[in-house]
C-alpha positions in Angstrom: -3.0 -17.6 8.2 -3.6 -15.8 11.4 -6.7 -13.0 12.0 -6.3 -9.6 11.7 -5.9 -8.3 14.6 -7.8 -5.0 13.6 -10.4 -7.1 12.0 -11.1 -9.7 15.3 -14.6 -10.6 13.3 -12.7 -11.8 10.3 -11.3 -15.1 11.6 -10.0 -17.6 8.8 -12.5 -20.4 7.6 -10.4 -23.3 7.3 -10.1 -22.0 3.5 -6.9 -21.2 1.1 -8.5 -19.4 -1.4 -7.0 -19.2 -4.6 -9.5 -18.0 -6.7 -13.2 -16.4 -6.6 -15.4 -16.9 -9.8 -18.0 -14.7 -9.6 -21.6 -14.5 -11.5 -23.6 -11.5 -10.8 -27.1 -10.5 -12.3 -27.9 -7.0 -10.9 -30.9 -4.8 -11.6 -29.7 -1.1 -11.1 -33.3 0.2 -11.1 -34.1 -1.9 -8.2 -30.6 -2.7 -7.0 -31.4 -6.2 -7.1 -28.6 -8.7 -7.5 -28.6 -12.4 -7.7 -25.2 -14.2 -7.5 -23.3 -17.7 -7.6 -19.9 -17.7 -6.4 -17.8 -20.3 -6.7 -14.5 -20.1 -4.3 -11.8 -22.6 -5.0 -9.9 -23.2 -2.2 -7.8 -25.8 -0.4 -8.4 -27.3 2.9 -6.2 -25.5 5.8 -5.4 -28.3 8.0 -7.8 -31.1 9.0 -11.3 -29.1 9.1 -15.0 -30.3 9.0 -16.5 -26.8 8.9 -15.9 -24.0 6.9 -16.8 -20.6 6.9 -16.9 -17.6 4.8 -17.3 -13.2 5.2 -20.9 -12.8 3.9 -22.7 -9.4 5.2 -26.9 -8.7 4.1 -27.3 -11.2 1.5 -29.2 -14.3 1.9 -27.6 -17.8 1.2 -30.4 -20.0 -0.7 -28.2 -22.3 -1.4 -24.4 -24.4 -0.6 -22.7 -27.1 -3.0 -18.9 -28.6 -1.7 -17.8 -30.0 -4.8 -20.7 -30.4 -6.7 -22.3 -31.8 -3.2 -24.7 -30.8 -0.7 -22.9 -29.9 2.9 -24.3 -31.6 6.0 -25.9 -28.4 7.1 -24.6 -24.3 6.5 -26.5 -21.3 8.3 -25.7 -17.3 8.4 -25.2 -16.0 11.9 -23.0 -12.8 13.0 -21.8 -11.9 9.1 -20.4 -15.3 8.5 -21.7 -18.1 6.0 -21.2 -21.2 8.2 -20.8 -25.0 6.5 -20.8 -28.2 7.9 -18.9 -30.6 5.5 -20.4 -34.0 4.7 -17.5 -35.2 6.1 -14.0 -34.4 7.4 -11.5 -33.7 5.2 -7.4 -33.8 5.0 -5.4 -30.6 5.1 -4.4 -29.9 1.4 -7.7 -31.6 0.2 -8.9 -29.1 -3.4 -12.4 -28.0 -2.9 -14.9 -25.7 -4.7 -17.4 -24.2 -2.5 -20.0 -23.1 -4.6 -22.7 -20.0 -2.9 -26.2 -19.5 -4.5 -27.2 -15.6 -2.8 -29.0 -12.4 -3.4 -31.2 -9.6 -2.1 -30.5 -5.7 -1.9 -26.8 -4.9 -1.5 -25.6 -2.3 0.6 -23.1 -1.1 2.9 -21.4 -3.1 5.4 -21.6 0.0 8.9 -18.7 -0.5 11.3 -16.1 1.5 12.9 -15.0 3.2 9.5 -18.6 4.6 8.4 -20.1 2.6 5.2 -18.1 0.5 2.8 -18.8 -1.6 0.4 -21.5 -2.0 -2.2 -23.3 1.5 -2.9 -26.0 2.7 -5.1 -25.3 5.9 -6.5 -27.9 8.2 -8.1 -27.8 6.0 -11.5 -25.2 3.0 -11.2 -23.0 1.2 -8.1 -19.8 2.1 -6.8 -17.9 -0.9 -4.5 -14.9 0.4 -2.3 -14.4 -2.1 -0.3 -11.5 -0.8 2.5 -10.9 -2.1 4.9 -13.4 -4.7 5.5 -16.6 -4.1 2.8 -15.6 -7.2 0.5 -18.8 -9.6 2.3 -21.3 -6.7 1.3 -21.4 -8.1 -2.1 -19.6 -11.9 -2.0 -18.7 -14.4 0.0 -14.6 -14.2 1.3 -12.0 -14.7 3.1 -11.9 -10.7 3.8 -8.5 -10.2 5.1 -5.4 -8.4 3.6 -3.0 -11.3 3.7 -6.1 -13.6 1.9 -4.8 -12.8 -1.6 -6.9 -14.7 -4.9 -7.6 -14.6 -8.4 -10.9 -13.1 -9.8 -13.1 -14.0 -12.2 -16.1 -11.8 -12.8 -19.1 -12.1 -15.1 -21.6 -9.0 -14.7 -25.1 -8.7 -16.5 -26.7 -5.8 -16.0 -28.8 -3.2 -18.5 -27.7 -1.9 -21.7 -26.6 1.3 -21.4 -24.7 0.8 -18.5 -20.9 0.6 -18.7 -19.4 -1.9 -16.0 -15.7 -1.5 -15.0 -14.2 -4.5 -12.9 -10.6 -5.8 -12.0 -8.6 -7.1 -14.7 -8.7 -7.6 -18.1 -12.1 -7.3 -20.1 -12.3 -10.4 -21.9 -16.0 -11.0 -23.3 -19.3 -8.9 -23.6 -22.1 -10.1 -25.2 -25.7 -8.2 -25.3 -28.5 -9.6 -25.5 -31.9 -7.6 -25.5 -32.0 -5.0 -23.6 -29.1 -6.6 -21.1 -25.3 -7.1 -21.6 -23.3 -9.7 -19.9 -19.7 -7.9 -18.9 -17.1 -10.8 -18.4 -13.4 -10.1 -16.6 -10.4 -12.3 -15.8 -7.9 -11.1 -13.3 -5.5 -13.7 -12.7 -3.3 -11.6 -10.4 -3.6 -12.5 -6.6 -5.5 -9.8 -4.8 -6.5 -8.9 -1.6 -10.6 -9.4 -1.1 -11.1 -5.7 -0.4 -9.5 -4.7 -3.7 -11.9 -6.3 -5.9 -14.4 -4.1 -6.9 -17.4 -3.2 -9.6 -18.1 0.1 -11.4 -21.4 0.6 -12.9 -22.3 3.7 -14.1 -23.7 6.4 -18.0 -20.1 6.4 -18.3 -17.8 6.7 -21.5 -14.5 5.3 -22.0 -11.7 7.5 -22.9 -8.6 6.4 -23.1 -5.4 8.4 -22.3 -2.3 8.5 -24.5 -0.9 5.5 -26.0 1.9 3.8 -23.6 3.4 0.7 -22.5 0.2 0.6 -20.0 -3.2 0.8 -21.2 -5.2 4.0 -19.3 -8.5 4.8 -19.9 -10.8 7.3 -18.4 -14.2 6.1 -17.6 -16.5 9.0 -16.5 -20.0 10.9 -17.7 -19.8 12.8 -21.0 -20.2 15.8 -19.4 -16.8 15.9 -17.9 -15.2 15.3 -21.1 -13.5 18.3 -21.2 -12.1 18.6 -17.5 -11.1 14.8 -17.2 -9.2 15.1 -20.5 -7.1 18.0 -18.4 -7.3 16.9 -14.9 -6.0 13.6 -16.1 -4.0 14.4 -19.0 -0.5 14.1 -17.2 -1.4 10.4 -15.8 0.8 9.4 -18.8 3.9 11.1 -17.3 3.1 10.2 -14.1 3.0 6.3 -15.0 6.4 6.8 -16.6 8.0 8.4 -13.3 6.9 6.0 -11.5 7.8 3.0 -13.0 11.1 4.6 -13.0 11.1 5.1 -9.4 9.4 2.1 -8.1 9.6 -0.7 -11.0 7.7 -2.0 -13.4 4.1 -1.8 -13.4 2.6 -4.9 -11.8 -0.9 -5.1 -13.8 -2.1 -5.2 -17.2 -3.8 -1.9 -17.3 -5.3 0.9 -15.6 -8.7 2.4 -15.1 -10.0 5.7 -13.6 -13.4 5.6 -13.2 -15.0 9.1 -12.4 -18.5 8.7 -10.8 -21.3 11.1 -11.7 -21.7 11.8 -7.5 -19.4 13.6 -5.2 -17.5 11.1 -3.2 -15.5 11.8 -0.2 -12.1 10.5 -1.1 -10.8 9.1 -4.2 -10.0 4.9 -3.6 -8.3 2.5 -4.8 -8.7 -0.6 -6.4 -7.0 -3.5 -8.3 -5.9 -2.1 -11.6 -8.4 0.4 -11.1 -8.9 4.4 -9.1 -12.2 5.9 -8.5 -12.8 9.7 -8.0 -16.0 11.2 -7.5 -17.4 14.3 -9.9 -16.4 16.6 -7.3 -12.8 15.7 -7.8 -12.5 16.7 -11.5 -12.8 20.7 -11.7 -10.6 20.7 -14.9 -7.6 23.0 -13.1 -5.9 19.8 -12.3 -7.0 21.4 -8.5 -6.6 17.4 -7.0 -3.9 16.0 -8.6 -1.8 15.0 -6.0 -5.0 12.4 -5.7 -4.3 11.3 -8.8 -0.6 10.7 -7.8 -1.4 9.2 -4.8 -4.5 6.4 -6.2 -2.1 5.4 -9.3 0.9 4.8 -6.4 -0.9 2.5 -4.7 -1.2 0.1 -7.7 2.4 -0.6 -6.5 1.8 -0.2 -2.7 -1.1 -2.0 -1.2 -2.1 -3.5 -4.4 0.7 -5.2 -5.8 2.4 -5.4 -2.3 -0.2 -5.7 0.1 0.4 -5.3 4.1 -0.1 -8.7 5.5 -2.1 -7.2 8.2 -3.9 -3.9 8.3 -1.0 -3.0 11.4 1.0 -2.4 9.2 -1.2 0.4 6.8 2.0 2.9 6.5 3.5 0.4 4.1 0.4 1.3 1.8 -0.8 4.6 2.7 3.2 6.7 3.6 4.1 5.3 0.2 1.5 6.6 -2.0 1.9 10.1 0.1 5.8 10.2 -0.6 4.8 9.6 -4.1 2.3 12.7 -3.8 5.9 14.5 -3.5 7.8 12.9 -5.7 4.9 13.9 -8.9 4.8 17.6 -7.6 8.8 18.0 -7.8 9.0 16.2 -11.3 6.2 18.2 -12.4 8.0 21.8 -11.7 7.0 22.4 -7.9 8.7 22.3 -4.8 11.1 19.9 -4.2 10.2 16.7 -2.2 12.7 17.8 0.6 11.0 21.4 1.0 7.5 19.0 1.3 8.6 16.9 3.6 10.2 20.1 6.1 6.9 21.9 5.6 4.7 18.8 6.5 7.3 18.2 9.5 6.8 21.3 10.5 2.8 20.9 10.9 3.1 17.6 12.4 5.2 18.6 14.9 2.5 20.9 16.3 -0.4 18.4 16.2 -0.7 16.1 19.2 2.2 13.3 19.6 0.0 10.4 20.4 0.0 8.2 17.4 2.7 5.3 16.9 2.2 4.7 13.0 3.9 1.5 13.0 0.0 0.0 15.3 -2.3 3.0 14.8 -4.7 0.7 16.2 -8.1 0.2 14.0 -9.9 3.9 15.4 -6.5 5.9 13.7 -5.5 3.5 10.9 -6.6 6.5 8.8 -5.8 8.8 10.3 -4.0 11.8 8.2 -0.8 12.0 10.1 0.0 8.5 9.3 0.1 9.3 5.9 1.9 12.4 6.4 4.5 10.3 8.8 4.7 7.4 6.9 5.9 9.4 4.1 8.3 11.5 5.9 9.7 7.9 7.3 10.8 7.2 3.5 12.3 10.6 3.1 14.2 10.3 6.2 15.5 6.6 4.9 16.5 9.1 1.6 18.6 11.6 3.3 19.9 8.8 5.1 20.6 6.3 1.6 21.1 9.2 -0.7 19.1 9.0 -4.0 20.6 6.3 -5.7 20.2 3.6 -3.6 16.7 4.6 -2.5 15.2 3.9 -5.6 17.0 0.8 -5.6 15.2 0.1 -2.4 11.8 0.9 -3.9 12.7 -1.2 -7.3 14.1 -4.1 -5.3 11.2 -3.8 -2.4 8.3 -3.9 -5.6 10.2 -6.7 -7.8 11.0 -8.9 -4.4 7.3 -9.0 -3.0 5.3 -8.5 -6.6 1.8 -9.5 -5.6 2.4 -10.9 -2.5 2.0 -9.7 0.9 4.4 -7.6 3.5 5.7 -6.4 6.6 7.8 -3.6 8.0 10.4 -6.7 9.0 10.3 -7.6 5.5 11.2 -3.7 4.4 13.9 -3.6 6.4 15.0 -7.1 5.3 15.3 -5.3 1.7 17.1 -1.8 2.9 19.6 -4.3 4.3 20.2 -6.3 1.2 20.3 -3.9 -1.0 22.2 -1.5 0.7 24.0 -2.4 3.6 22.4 0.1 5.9 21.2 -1.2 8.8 17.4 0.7 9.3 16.5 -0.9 12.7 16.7 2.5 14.7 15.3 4.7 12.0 12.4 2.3 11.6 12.3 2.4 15.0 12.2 6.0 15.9 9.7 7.2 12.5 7.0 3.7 12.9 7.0 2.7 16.9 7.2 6.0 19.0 5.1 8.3 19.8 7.6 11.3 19.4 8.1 13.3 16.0 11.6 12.7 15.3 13.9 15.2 13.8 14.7 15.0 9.9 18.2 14.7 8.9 20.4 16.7 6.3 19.8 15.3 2.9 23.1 13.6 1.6 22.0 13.7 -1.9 23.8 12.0 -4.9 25.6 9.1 -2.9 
């Protein structure tokens, strides 16, 4: 695999990752964590050094398959490793990372992300490039593994991570979390919760949801949250099955900017619970991503529409289910504003500076509506169903979206994909040709 061109720091290591088991001890009082992770891999090509994304944590020790390396240092955010000696493309290997110290943010062009303390627990969002701040990675998009995660931390304490909770054990004043996530993911997905939450869990479906949050927002979460259930059944109508075994919102006791995303799992911030249901579009949008950029992940952060204008369109698609306006009245009003904001942005390579930049989402989503006028209904969802079954937990392009809009369809999408994604210049929408 290739660097990301938005992430020119993030070069690969001569690793294939396939799986990161992770063993963190952290401290919430003094935010102290000490780790082992051990990332098995494959060798890419014919390599002699290795390397791994490791930000603000202190390597105390390296083992290569049970083996001291000839030599590894930390320079520039990167854990370098001299093998022993050279090895074949192909060759299995387990690189095994003893670290710790004080987590915190990794600081770059898109503020702080990463691990960070809260008033009383952690939060991890990781976008677009925080994954190093707490483990050793290959910390690109395309870089999809499995997880493994064992937490220990104090009692009292509830830990949410990817995947599946499949052990927890207390002992003394200390309980030891343990997770298995065997889905691949990308690096920045992984993530881990701490917080005085409870666990809540939403009404009984064919997807486990629970609502991790404090007690005292019992009340509003229950109502802010209470339609996730019909949500999560309109959208596995309109985009396919579900691709994970469950689903967690956790709601921090802090404000938090935005809501994020994670695998399997949303986060909102107190300020985003106000029990009027006043943000859920939010919810909409988090829960859609667990299809688009989690499930199908761009292979490179270029291509961010394919994550962030599909969880927007699904924004729409919730509020017209749910008894508002339609998702063609959205999309004419949100054309409308776009088209007298400045016409500088080519969503299809925002560039790093405007890869989150609102109108993208806004444009990205109005792309898909555009492809619906243009399909009619019927075979639009069968785009989406086809697009989410055909690249389940792998990685995509907007070449490969098109691929799938031909096959299914017939329609050739070149010049609308063209005209929405790689110019400058709002284009018009067309008539909606509904019921085709």
């Amino acid at each position: 695999m290739r660097a990301d061109p938005y992430l020119p720091d993030h070069v690969p290591g001569g690793l294939d990752v396939s799986r990161y088991d992770l063993e963190l001890d952290y401290r919430v009082a003094s935010n102290r964590l000490d780790a082992v992770a051990r990332v098995h891999a494959t060798a890419a090509g014919e390599v002699e050094r290795l390397s791994l994304d490791l930000v603000g944590l202190r390597v105390s020790r390296v083992l290569v398959d049970g083996r001291r390396p000839a030599r590894f240092a930390q320079r520039d955010g990167r854990l370098e490793v001299r093998l022993a000696r050279l090895v074949a493309d192909g060759t299995p290997l387990v690189v095994e990372v003893h670290y710790g110290g004080q987590p915190g943010p990794r600081r770059g062009p898109w503020g702080e992300v990463g691990w960070e303390e809260l008033t009383d627990g952690v939060i991890v969002a990781g976008q677009p490039d925080g994954a190093p701040s707490w483990f050793p990675c290959d910390d690109r998009p395309a870089a999809k593994a499995a997880f493994h995660v064992v937490v220990t931390c104090e009692a009292g304490y509830e830990v949410v991570t990817n995947g599946v909770l499949v052990g927890r054990r207390a002992r003394s004043s200390r309980v030891r979390w343990e997770f298995d996530q065997p889905e691949p993911t990308a690096p920045y997905l992984a993530t881990v919760q701490i917080g005085r939450y409870e666990r809540v869990p939403l009404t009984a479906g064919p997807v486990p949801q629970d609502v991790v949050a404090p007690a005292r927002l019992r009340a509003a979460q229950a109502h802010d949250f209470g339609r996730q259930p019909a949500m999560m059944a309109l959208f596995v109508d309109r985009f396919g099955g579900y691709p994970f075994a469950r689903y967690d919102v956790v709601v921090t006791d802090d404000p938090l900017e935005i809501p994020l995303e994670a695998h399997g799992v949303s986060v909102f911030g107190a300020n985003h619970v106000d029990g009027h249901r006043g943000t859920e579009r939010l919810v909409a949008h988090e829960l859609a991503h667990q299809w688009f950029g989690n499930s199908l992940t761009a292979a490179t952060w270029r291509d961010i529409w394919l994550h962030e204008g599909f969880a927007a369109y699904a924004e729409w698609l919730w509020e017209e289910e749910s008894g508002g306006r339609t998702a063609d009245a959205q999309a004419r009003t949100v054309h409308g504003r776009l088209a007298g904001l400045p016409q500088d942005l080519v969503i299809g390579d925002p560039g790093r500076e405007a890869m989150f930049d609102d109108r993208l989402y806004k444009r990205g989503a109005l792309t898909l509506h555009a492809l619906r006028a243009e399909l009619g209904d019927v075979p639009f969802f069968e785009v989406l169903r086809a697009w989410t079954a055909r690249h389940r937990h792998g990685t995509v392009t907007t070449g490969l979206f098109a691929d799938c809009v031909r096959d299914v369809t017939g329609y050739e999408p070149v010049g609308l994909l063209d005209a929405w994604l790689h110019r400058p210049a709002l284009p018009a929408l067309p008539g909606a040709r509904r019921g085709r």
